[in-house]
C-alpha positions, 0 to 999 in steps of 0.5 A, spaced: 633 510 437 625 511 436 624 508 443 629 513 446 626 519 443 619 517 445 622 516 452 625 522 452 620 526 450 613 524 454 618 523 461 618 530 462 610 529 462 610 524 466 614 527 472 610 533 471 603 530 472 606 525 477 607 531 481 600 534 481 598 526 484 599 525 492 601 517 492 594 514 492 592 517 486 599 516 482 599 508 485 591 508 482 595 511 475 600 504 475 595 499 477 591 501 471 596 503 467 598 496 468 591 494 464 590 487 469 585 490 475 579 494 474 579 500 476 575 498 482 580 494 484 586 498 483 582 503 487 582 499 493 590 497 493 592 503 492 589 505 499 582 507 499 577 504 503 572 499 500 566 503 502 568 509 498 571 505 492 566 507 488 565 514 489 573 514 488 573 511 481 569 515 479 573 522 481 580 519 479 577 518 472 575 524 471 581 528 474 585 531 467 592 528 471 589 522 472 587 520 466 593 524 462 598 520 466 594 514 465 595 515 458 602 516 457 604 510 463 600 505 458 604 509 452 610 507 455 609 499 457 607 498 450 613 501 447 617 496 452 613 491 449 614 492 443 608 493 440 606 495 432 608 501 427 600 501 428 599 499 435 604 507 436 600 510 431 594 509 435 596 511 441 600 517 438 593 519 436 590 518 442 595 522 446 596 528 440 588 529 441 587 528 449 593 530 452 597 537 454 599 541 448 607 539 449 605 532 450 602 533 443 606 537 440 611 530 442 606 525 439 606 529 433 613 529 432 614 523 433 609 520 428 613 524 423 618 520 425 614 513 425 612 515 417 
């Protein structure tokens, strides 16, 4: 049930900040998301060149929708895991503090219903 609603709600989200990523960036979102390469990495086999990796990583870390869908991907393969009532917690803060007003808005009904 809980699972449901937390999908639910940040799908939305999800589908609106993917719309404001082109492919590359939004393949640079799951491959970090994922949490086993560095963003270095996940540059390169998103599609961009090696030559410019660097100066990438450092522009796709500093995009808002980058980071927020970043966020919300991680926030989600951890509730496929299973992780924790703290674990949700934790990322529930995160994402009410850093994320766009209805993402939070989510973060905090949810909470609610963790307690």
């Amino acid at each position: 049930e809980f699972m449901e609603l937390a999908e639910s709600m940040f799908t939305e989200e999800l589908d609106a900040l993917k719309n404001k990523l082109n492919s590359k960036q939004w393949q640079f979102v799951c491959l970090l998301a994922q949490g086993d390469k560095t963003p270095h990495a996940a540059c390169i086999e998103a599609g961009y060149s090696e030559k410019s990796a660097t100066e990438q990583v450092r522009k796709l870390l500093r995009n808002k929708y980058v980071v927020n869908a970043r966020r919300l991907l991680e926030y989600q393969l951890a509730l496929h895991i299973g992780v924790s009532k703290k674990m949700h917690v934790e990322y529930l803060l995160e994402l009410r503090q850093n994320s766009p007003e209805r993402c939070g808005v989510a973060a905090t009904r949810l909470m609610c219903w963790i307690r």
